[in-house]
PDB file of N, CA, C, O and CB in Angstrom:
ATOM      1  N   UNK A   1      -6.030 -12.540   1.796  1.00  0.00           N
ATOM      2  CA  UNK A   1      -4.925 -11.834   1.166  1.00  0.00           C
ATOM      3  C   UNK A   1      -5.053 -10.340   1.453  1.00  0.00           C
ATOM      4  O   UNK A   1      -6.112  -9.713   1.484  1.00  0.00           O
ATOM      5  CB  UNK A   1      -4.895 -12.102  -0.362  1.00  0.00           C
ATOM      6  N   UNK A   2      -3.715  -9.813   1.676  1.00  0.00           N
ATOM      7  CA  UNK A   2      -3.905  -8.326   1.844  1.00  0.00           C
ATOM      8  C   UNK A   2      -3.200  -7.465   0.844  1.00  0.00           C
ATOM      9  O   UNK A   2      -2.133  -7.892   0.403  1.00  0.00           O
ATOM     10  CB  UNK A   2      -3.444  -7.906   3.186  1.00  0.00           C
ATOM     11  N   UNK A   3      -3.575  -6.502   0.497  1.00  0.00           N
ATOM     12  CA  UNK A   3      -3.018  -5.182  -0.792  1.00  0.00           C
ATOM     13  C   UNK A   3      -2.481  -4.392   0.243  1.00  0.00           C
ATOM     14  O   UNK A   3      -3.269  -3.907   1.055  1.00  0.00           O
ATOM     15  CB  UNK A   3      -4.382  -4.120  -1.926  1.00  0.00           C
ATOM     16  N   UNK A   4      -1.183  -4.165   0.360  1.00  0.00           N
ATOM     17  CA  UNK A   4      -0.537  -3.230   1.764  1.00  0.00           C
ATOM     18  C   UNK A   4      -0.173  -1.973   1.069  1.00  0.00           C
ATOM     19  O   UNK A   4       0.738  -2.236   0.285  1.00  0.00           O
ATOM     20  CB  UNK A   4       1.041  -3.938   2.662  1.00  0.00           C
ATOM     21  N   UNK A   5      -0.503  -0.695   1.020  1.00  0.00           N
ATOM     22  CA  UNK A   5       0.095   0.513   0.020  1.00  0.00           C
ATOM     23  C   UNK A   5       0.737   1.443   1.267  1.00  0.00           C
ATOM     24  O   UNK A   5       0.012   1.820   2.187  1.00  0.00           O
ATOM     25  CB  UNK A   5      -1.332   1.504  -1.094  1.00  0.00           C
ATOM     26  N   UNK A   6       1.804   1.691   1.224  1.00  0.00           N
ATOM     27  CA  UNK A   6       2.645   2.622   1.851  1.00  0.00           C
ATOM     28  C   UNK A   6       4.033   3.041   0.831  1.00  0.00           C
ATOM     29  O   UNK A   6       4.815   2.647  -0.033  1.00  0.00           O
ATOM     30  CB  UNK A   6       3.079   1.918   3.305  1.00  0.00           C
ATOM     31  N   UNK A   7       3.560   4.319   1.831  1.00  0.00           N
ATOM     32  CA  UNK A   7       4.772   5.513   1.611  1.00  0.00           C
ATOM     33  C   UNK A   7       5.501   5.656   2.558  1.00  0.00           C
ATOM     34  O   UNK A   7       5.054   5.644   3.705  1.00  0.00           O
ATOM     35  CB  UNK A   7       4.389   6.875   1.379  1.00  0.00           C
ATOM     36  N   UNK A   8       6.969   5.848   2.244  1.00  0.00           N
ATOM     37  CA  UNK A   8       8.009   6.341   2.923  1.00  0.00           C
ATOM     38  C   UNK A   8       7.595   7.554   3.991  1.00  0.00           C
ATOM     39  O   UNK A   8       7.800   7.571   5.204  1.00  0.00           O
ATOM     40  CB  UNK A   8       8.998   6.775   1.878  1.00  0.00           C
ATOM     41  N   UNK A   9       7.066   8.383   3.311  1.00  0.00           N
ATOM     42  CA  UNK A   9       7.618   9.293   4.381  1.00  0.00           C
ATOM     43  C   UNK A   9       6.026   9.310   5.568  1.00  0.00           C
ATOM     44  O   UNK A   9       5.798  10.323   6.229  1.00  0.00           O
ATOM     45  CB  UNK A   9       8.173  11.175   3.498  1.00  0.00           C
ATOM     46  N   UNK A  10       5.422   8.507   5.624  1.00  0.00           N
ATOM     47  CA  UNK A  10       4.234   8.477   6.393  1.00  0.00           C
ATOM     48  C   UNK A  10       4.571   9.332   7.878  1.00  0.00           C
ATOM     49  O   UNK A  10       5.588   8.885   8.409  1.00  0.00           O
ATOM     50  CB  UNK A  10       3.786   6.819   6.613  1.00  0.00           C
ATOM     51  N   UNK A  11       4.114  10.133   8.422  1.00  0.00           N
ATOM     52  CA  UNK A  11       4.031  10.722   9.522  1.00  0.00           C
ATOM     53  C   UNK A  11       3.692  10.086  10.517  1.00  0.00           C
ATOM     54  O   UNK A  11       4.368  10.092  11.546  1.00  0.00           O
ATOM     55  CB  UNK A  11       3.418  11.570   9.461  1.00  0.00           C
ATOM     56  N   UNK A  12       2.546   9.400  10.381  1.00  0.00           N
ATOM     57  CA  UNK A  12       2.209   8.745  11.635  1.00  0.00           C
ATOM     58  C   UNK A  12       2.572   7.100  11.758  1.00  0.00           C
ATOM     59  O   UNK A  12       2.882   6.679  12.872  1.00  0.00           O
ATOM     60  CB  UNK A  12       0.667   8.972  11.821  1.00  0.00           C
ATOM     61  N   UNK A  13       2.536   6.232  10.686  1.00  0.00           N
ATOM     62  CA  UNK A  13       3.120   5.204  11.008  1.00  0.00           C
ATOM     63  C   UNK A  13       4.356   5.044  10.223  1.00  0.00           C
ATOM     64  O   UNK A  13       4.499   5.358   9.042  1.00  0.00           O
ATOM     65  CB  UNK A  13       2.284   4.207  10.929  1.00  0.00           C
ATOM     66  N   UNK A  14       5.443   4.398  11.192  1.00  0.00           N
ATOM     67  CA  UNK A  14       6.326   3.610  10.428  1.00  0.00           C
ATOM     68  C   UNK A  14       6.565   2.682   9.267  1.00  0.00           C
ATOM     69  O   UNK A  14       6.715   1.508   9.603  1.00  0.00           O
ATOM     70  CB  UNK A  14       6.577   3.174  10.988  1.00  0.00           C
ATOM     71  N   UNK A  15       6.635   2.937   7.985  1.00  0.00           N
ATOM     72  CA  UNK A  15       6.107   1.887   7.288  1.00  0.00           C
ATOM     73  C   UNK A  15       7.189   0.978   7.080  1.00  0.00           C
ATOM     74  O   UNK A  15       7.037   0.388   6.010  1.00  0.00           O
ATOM     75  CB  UNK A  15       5.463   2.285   6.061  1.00  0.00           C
ATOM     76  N   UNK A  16       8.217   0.641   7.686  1.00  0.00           N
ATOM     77  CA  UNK A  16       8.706  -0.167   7.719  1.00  0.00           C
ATOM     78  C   UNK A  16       8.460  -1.532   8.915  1.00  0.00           C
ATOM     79  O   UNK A  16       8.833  -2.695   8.764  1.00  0.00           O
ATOM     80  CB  UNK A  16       9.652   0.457   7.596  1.00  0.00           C
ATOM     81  N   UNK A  17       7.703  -0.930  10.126  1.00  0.00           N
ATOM     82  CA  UNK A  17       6.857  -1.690  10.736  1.00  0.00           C
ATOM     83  C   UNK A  17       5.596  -2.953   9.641  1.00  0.00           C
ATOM     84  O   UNK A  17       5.344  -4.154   9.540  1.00  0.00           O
ATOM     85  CB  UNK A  17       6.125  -0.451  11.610  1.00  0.00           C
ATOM     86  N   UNK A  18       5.143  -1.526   9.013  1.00  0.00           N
ATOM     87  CA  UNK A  18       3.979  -2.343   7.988  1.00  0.00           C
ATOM     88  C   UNK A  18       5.165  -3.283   7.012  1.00  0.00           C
ATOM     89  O   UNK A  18       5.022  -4.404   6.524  1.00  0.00           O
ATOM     90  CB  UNK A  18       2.773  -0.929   6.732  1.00  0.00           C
ATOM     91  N   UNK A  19       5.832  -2.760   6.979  1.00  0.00           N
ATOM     92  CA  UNK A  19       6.285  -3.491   5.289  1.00  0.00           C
ATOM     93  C   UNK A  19       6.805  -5.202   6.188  1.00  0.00           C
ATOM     94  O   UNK A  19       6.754  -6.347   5.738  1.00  0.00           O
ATOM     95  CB  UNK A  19       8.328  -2.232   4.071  1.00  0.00           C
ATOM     96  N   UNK A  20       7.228  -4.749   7.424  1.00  0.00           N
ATOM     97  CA  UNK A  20       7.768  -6.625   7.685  1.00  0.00           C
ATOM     98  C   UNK A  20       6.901  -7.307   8.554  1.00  0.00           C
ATOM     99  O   UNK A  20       7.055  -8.492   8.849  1.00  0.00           O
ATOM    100  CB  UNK A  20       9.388  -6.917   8.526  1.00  0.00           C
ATOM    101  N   UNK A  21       5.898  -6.516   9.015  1.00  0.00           N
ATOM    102  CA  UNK A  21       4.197  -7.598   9.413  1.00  0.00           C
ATOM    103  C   UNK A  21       3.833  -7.871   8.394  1.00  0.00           C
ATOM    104  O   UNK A  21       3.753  -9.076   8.153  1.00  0.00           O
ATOM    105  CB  UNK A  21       2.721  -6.971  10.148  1.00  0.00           C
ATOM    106  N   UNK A  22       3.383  -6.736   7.153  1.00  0.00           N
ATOM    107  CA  UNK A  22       2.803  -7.894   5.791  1.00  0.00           C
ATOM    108  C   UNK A  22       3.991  -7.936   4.914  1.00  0.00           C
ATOM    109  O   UNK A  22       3.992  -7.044   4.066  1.00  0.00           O
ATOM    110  CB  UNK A  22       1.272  -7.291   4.677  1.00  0.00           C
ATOM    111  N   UNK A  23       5.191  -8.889   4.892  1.00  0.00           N
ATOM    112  CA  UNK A  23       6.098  -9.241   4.049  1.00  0.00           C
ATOM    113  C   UNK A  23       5.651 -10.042   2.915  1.00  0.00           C
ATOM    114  O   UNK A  23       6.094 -10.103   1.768  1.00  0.00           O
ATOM    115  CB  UNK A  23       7.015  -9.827   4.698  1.00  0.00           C
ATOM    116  N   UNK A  24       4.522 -10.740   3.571  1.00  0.00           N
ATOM    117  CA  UNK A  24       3.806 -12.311   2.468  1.00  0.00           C
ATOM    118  C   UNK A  24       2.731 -11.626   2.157  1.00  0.00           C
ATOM    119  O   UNK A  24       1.679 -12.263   2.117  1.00  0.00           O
ATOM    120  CB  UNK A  24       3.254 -14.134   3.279  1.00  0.00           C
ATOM    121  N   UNK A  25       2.701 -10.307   1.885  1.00  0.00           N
ATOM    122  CA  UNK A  25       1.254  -9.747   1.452  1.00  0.00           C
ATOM    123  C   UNK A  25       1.653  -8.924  -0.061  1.00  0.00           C
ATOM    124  O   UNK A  25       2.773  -8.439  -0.227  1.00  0.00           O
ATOM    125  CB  UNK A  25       0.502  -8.499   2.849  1.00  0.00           C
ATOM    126  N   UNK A  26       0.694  -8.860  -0.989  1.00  0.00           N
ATOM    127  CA  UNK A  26       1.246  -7.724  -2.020  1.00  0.00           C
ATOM    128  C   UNK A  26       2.056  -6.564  -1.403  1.00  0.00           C
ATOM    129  O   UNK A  26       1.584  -6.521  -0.267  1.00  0.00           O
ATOM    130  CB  UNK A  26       0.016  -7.021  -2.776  1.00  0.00           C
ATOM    131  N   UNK A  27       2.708  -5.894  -1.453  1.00  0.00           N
ATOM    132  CA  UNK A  27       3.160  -4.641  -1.178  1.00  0.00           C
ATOM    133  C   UNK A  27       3.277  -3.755  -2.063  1.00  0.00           C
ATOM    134  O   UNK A  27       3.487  -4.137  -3.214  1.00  0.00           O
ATOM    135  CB  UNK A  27       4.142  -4.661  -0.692  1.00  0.00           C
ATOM    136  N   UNK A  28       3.188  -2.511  -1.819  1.00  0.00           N
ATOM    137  CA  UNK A  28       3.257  -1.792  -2.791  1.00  0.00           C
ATOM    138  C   UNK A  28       4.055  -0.529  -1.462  1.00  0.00           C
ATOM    139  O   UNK A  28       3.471  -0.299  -0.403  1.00  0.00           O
ATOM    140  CB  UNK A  28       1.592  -1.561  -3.777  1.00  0.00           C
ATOM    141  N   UNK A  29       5.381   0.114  -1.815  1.00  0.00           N
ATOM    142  CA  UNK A  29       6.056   0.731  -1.038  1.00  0.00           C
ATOM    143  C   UNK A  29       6.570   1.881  -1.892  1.00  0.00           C
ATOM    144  O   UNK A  29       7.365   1.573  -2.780  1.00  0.00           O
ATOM    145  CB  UNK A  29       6.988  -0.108  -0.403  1.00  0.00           C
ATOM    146  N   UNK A  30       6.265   3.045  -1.768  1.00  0.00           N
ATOM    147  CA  UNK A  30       6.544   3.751  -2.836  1.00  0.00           C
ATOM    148  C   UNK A  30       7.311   5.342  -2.144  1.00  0.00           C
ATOM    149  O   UNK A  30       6.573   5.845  -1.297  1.00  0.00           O
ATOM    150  CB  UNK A  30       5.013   3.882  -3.761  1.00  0.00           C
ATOM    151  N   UNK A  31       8.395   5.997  -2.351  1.00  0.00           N
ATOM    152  CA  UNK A  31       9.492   6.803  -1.847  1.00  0.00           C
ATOM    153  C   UNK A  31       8.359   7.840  -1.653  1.00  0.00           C
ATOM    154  O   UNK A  31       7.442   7.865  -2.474  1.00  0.00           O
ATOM    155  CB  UNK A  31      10.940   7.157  -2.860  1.00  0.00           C
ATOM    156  N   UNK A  32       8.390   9.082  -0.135  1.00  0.00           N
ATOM    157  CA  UNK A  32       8.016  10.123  -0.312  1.00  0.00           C
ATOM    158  C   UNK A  32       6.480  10.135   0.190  1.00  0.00           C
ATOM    159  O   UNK A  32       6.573   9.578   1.284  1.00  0.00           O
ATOM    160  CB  UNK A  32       8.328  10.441  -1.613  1.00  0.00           C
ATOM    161  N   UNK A  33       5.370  10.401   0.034  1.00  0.00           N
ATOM    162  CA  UNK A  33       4.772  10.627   0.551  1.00  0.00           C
ATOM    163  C   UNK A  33       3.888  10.880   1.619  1.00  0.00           C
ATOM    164  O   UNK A  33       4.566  11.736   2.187  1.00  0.00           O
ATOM    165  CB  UNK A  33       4.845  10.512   0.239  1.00  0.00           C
ATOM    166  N   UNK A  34       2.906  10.772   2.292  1.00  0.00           N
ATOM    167  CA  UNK A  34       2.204  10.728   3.622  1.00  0.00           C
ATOM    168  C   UNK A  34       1.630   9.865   3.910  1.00  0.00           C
ATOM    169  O   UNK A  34       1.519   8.951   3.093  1.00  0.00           O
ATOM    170  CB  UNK A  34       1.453  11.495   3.883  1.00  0.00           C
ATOM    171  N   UNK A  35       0.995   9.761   5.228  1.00  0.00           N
ATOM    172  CA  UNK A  35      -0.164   8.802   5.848  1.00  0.00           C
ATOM    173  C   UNK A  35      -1.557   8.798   4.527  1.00  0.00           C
ATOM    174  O   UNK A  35      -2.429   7.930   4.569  1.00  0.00           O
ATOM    175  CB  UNK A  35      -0.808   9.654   7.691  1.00  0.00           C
ATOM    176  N   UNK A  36      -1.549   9.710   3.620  1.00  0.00           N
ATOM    177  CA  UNK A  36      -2.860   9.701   3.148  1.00  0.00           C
ATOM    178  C   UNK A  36      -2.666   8.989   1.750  1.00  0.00           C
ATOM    179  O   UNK A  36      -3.518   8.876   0.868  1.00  0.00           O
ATOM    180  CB  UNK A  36      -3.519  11.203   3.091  1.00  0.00           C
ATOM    181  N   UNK A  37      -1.380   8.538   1.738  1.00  0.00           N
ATOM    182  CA  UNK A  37      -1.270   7.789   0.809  1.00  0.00           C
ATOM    183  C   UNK A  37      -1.494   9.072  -0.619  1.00  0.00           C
ATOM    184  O   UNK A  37      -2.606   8.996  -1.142  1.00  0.00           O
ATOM    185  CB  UNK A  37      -2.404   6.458   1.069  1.00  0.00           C
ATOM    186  N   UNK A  38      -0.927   9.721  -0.975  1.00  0.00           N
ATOM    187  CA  UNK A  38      -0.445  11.209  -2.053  1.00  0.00           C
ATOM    188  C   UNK A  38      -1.084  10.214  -3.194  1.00  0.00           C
ATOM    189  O   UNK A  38      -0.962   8.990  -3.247  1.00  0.00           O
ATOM    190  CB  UNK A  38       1.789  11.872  -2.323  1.00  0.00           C
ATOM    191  N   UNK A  39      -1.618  10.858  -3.865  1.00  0.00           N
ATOM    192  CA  UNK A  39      -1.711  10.319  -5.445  1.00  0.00           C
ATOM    193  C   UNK A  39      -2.338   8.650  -5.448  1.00  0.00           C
ATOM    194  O   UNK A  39      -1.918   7.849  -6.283  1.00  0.00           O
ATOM    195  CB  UNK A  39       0.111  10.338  -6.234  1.00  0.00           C
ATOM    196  N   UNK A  40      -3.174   8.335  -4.619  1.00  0.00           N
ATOM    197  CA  UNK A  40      -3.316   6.874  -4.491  1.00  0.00           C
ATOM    198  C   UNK A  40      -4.335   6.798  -5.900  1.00  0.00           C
ATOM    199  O   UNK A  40      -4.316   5.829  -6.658  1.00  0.00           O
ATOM    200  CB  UNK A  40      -4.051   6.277  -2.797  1.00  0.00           C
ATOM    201  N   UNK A  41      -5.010   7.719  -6.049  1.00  0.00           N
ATOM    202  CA  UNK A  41      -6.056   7.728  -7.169  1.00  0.00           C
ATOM    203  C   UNK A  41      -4.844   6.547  -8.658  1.00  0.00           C
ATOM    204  O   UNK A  41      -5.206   5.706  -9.481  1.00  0.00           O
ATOM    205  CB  UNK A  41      -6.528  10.071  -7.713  1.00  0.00           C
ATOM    206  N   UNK A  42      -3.630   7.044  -8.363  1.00  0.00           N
ATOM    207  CA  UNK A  42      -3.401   6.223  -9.627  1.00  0.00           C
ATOM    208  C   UNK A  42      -3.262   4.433  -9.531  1.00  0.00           C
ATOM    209  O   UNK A  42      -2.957   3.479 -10.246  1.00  0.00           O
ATOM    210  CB  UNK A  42      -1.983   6.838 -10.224  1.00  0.00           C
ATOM    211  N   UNK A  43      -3.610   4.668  -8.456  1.00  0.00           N
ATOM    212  CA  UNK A  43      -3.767   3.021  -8.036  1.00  0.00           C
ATOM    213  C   UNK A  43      -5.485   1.966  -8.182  1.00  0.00           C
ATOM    214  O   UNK A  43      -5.998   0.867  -7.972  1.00  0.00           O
ATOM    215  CB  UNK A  43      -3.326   3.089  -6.165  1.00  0.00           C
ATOM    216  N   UNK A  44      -5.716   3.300  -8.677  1.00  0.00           N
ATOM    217  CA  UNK A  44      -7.777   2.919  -8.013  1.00  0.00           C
ATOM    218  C   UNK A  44      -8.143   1.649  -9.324  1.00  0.00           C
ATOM    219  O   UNK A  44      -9.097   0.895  -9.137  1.00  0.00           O
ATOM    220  CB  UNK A  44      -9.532   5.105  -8.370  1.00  0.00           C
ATOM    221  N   UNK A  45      -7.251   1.520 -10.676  1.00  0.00           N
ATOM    222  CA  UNK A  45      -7.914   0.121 -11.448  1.00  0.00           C
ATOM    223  C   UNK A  45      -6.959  -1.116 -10.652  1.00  0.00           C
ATOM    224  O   UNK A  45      -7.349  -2.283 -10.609  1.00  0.00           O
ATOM    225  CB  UNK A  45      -7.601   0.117 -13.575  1.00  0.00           C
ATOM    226  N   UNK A  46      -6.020  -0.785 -10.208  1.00  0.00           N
ATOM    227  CA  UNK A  46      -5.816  -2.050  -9.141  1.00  0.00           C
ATOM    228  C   UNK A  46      -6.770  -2.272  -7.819  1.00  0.00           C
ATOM    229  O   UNK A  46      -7.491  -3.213  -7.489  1.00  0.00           O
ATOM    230  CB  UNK A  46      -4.348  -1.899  -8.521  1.00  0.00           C
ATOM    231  N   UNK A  47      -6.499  -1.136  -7.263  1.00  0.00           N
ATOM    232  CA  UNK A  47      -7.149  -1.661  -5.969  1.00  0.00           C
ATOM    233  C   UNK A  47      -8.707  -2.468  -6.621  1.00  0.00           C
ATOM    234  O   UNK A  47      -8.979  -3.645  -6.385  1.00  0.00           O
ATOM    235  CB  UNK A  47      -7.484  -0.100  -4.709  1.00  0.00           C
ATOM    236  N   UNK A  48      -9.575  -1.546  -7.447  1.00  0.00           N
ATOM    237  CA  UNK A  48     -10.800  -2.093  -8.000  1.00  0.00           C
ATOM    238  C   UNK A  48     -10.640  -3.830  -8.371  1.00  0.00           C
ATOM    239  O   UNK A  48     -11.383  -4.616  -7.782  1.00  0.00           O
ATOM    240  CB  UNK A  48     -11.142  -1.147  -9.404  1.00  0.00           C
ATOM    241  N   UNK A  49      -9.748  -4.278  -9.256  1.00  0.00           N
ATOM    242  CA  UNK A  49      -9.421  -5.559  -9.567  1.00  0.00           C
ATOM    243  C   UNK A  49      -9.354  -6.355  -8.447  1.00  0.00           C
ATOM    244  O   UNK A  49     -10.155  -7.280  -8.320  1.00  0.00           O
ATOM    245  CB  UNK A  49      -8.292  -5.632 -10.247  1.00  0.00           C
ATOM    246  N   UNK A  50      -7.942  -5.975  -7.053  1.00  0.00           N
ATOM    247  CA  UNK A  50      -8.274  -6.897  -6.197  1.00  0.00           C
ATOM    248  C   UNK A  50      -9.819  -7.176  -5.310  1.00  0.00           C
ATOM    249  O   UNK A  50     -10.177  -8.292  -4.934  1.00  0.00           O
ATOM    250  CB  UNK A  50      -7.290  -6.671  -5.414  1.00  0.00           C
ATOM    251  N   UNK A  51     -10.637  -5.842  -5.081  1.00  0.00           N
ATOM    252  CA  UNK A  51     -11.482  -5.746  -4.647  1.00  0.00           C
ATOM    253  C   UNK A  51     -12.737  -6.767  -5.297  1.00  0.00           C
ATOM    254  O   UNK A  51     -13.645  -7.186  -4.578  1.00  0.00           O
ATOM    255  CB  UNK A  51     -11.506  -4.502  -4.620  1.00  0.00           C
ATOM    256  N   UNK A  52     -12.650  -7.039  -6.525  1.00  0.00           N
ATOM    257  CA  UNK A  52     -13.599  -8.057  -7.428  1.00  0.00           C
ATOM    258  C   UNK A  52     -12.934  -9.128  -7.326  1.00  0.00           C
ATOM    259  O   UNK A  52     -13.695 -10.023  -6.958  1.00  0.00           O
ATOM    260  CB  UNK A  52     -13.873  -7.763  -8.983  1.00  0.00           C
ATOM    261  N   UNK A  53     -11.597  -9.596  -7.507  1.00  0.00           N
ATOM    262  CA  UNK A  53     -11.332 -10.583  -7.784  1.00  0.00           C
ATOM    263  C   UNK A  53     -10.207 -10.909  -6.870  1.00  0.00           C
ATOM    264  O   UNK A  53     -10.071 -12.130  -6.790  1.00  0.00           O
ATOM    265  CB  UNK A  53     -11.211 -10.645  -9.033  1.00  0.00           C
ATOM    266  N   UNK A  54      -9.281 -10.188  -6.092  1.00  0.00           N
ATOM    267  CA  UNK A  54      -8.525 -10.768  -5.416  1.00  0.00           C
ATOM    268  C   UNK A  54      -7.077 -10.766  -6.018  1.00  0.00           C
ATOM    269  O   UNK A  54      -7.196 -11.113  -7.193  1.00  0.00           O
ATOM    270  CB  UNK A  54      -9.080 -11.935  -5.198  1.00  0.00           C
ATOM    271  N   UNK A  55      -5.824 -10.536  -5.736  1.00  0.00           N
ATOM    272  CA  UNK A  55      -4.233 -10.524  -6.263  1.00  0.00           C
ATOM    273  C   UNK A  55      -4.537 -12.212  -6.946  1.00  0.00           C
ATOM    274  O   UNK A  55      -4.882 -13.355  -6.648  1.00  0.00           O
ATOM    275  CB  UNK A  55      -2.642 -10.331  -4.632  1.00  0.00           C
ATOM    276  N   UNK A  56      -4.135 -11.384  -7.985  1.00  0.00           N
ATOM    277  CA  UNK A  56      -3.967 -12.618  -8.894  1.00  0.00           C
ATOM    278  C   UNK A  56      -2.222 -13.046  -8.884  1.00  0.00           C
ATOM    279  O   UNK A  56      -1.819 -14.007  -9.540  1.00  0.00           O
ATOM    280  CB  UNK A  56      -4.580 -12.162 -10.628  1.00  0.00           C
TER     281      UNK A  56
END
């Protein structure tokens, strides 16, 4: 299983490329930001959860 996190405004990749290679994957697609993924810190008790246990 994959956790896919993209932003709109990514510079270097297209994330609409990413968003329809992992369509059957969690997604998480969020307006505006960069390749470095802006503010991902508010994501870190998810990512931690899938990382132990996997998308429930």
């Amino acid at each position: 299983a994959y956790r896919v996190m993209l932003q709109t405004d990514d510079e270097t990749l297209d994330y609409r490329q990413a968003e329809q290679k992992y369509a059957h994957s969690h997604l998480i697609v969020e307006q505006g930001g960069d390749h470095s993924f802006v503010d991902y810190s508010r994501h870190l008790p998810d990512i931690a959860e899938f990382l132990l246990n996997g998308i429930k």
